[in-house]
mmCIF file of the C-alpha atoms, coordinates in Angstrom:
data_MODEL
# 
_entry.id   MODEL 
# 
loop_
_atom_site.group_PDB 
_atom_site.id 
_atom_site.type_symbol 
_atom_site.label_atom_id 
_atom_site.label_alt_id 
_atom_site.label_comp_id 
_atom_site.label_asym_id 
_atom_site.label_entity_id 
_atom_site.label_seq_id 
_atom_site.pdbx_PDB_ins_code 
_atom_site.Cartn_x 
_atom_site.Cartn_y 
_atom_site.Cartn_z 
_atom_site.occupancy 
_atom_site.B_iso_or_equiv 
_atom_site.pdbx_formal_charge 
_atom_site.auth_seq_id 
_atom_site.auth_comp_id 
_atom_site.auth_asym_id 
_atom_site.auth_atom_id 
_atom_site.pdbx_PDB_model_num 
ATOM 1  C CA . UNK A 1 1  ? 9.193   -21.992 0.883  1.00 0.00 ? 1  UNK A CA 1 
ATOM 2  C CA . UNK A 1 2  ? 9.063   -25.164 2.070  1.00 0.00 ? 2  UNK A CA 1 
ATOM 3  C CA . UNK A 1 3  ? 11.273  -26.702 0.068  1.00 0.00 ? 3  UNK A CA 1 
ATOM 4  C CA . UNK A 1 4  ? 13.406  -24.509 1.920  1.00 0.00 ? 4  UNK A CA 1 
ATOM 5  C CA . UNK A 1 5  ? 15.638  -26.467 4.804  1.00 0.00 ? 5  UNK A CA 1 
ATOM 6  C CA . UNK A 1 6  ? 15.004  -25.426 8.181  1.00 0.00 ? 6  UNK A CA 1 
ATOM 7  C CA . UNK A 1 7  ? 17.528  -22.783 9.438  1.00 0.00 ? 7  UNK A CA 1 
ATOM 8  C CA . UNK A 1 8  ? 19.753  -22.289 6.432  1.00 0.00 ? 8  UNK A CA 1 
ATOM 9  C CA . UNK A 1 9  ? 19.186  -19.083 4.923  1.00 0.00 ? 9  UNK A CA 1 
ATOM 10 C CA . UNK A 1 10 ? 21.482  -16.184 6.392  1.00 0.00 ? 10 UNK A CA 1 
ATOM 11 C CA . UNK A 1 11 ? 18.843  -13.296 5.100  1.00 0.00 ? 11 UNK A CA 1 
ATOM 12 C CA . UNK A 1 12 ? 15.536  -13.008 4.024  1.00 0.00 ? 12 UNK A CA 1 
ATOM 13 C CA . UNK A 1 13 ? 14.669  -9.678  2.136  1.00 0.00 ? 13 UNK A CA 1 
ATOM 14 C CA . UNK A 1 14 ? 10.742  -9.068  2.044  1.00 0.00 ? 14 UNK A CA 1 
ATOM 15 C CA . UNK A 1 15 ? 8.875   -5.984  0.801  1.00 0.00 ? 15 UNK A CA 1 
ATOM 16 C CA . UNK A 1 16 ? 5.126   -5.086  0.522  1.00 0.00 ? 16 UNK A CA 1 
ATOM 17 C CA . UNK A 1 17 ? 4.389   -8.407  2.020  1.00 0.00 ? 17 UNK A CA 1 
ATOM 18 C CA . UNK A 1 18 ? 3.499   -8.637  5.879  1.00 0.00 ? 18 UNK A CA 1 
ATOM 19 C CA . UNK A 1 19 ? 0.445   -6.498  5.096  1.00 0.00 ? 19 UNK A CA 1 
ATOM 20 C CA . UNK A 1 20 ? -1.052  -8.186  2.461  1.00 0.00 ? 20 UNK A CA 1 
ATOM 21 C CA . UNK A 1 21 ? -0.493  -11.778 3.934  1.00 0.00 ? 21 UNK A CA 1 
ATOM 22 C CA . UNK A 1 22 ? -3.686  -13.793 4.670  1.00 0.00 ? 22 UNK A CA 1 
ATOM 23 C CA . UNK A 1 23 ? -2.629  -16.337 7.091  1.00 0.00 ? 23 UNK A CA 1 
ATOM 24 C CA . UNK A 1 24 ? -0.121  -14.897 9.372  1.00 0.00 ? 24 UNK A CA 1 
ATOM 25 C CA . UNK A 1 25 ? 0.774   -18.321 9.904  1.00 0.00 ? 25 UNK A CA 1 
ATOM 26 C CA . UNK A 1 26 ? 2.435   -18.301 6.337  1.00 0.00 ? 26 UNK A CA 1 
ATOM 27 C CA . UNK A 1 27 ? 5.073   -15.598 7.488  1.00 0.00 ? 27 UNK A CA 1 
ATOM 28 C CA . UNK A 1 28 ? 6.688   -17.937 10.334 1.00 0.00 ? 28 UNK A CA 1 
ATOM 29 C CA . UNK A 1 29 ? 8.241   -19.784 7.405  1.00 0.00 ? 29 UNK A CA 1 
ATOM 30 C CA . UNK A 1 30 ? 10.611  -17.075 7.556  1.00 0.00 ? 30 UNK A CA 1 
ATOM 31 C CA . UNK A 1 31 ? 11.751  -17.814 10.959 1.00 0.00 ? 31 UNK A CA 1 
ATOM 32 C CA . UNK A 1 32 ? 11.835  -21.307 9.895  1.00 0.00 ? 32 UNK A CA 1 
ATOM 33 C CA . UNK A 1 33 ? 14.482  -20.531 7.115  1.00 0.00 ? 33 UNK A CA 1 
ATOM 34 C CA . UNK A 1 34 ? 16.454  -18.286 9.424  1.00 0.00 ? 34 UNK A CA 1 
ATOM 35 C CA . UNK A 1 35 ? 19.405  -19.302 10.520 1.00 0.00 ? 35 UNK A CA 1 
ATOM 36 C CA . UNK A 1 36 ? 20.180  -18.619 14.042 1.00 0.00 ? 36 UNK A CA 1 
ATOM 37 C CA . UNK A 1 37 ? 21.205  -14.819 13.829 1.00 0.00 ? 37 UNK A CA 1 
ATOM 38 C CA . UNK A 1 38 ? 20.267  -14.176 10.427 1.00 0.00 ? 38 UNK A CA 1 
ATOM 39 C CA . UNK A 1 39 ? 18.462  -11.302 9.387  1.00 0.00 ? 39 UNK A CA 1 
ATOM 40 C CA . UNK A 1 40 ? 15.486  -10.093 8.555  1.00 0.00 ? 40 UNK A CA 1 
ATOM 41 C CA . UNK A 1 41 ? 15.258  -7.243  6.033  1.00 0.00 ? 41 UNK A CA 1 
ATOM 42 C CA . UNK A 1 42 ? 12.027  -6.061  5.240  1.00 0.00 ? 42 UNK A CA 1 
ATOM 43 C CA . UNK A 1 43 ? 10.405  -2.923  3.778  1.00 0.00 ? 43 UNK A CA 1 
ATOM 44 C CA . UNK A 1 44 ? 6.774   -1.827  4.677  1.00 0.00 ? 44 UNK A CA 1 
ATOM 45 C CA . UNK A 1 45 ? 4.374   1.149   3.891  1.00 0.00 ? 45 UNK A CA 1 
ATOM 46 C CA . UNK A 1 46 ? 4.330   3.120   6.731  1.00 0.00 ? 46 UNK A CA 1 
ATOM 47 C CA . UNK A 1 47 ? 1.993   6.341   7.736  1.00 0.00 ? 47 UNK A CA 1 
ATOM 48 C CA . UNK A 1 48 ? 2.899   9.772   7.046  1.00 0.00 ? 48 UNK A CA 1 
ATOM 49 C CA . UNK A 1 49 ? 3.816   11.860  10.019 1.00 0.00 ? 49 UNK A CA 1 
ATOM 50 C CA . UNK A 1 50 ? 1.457   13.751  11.595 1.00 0.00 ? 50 UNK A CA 1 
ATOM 51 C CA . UNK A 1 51 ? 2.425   17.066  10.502 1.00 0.00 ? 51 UNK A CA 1 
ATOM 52 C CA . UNK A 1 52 ? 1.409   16.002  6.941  1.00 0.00 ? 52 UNK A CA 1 
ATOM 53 C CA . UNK A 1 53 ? -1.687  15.643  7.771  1.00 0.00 ? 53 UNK A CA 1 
ATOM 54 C CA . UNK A 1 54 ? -4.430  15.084  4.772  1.00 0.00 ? 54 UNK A CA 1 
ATOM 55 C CA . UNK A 1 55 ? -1.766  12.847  3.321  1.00 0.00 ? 55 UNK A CA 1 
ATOM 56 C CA . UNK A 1 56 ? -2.099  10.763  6.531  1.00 0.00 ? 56 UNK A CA 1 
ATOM 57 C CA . UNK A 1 57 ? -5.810  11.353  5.981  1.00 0.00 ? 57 UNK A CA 1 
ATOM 58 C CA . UNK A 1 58 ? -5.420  9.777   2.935  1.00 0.00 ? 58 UNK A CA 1 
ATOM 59 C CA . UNK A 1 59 ? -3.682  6.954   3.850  1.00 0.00 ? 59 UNK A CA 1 
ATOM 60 C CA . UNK A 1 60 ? -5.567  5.838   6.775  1.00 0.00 ? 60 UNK A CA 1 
ATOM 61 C CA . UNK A 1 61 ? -8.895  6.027   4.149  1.00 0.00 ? 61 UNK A CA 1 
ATOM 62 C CA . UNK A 1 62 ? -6.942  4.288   1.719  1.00 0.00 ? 62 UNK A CA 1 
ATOM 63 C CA . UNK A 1 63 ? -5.962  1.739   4.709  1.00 0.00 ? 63 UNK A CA 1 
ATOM 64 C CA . UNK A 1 64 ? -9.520  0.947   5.512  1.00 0.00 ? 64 UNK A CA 1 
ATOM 65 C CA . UNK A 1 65 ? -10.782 0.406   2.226  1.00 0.00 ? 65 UNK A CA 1 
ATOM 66 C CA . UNK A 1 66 ? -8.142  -2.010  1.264  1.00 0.00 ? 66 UNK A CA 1 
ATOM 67 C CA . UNK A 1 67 ? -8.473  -4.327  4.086  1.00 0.00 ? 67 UNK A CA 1 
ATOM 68 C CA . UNK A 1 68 ? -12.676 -4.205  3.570  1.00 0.00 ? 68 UNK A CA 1 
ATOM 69 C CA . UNK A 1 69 ? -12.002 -5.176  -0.114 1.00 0.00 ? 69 UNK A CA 1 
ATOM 70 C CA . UNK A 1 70 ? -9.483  -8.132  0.740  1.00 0.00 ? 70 UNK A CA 1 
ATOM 71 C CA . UNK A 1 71 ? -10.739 -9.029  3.935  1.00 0.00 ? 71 UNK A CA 1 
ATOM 72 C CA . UNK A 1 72 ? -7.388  -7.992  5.505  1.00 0.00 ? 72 UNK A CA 1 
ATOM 73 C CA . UNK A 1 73 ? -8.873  -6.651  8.549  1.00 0.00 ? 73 UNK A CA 1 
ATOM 74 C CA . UNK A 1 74 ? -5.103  -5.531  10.247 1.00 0.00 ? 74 UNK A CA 1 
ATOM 75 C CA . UNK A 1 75 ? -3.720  -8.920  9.354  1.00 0.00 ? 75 UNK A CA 1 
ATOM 76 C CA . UNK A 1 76 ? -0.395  -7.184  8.959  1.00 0.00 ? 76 UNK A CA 1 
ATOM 77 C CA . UNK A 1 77 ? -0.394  -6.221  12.825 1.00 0.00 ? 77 UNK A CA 1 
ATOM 78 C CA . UNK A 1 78 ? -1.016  -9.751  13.288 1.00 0.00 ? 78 UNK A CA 1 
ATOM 79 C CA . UNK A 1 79 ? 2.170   -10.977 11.060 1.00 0.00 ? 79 UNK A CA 1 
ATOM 80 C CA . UNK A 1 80 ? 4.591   -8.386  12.988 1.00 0.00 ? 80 UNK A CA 1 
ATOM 81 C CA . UNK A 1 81 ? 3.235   -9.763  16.615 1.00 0.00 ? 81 UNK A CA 1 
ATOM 82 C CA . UNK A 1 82 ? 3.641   -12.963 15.629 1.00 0.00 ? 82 UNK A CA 1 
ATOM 83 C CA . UNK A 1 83 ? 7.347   -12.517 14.214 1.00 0.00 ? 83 UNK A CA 1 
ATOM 84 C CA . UNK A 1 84 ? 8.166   -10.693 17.009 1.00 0.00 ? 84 UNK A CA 1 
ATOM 85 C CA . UNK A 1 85 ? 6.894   -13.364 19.404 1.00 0.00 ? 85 UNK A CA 1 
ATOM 86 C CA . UNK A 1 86 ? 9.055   -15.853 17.959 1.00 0.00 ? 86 UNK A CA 1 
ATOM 87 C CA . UNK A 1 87 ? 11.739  -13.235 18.875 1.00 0.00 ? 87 UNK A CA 1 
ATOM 88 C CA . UNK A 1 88 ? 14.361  -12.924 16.098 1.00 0.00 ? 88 UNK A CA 1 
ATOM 89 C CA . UNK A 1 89 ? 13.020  -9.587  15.062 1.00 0.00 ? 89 UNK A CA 1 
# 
């Protein structure tokens, strides 16, 4: 994205992505590209509710796994904090 100019992109649309990202470094690109009031669309897994509960189970095991396997280790908490630091979501 960096051939991208700074601030000139009204939307960004992202799915699957903030929890798989590495470097949450790499995801403040897309408040680079942002223009002032643009928008952020993005689509994430999320956890079942509570009353569902072995398919939460499931998805918290599932969770764990994934970020021991790719060295994740809640990287995608990271990515959200960070966007939301830079305060345009």
């Amino acid at each position: 994205m960096r051939e991208v100019e700074s601030e000139s992109v009204d939307a960004v649309i992202s799915t699957i992505v903030l929890c798989s990202v590495r470097d949450a470094n790499q995801c403040l690109q897309i408040i680079r590209v942002l223009k002032p009031g643009g928008n952020l669309f993005f689509l994430e897994h999320v956890k079942a509710p509570c009353r569902l509960y072995m398919i939460r189970f499931i998805q918290v095991l599932l969770d764990f796994f994934s970020c021991v396997a790719h060295d994740l280790r809640r990287k995608h908490q990271e990515v959200g904090i960070r966007l939301c630091e830079r305060g345009r979501i």
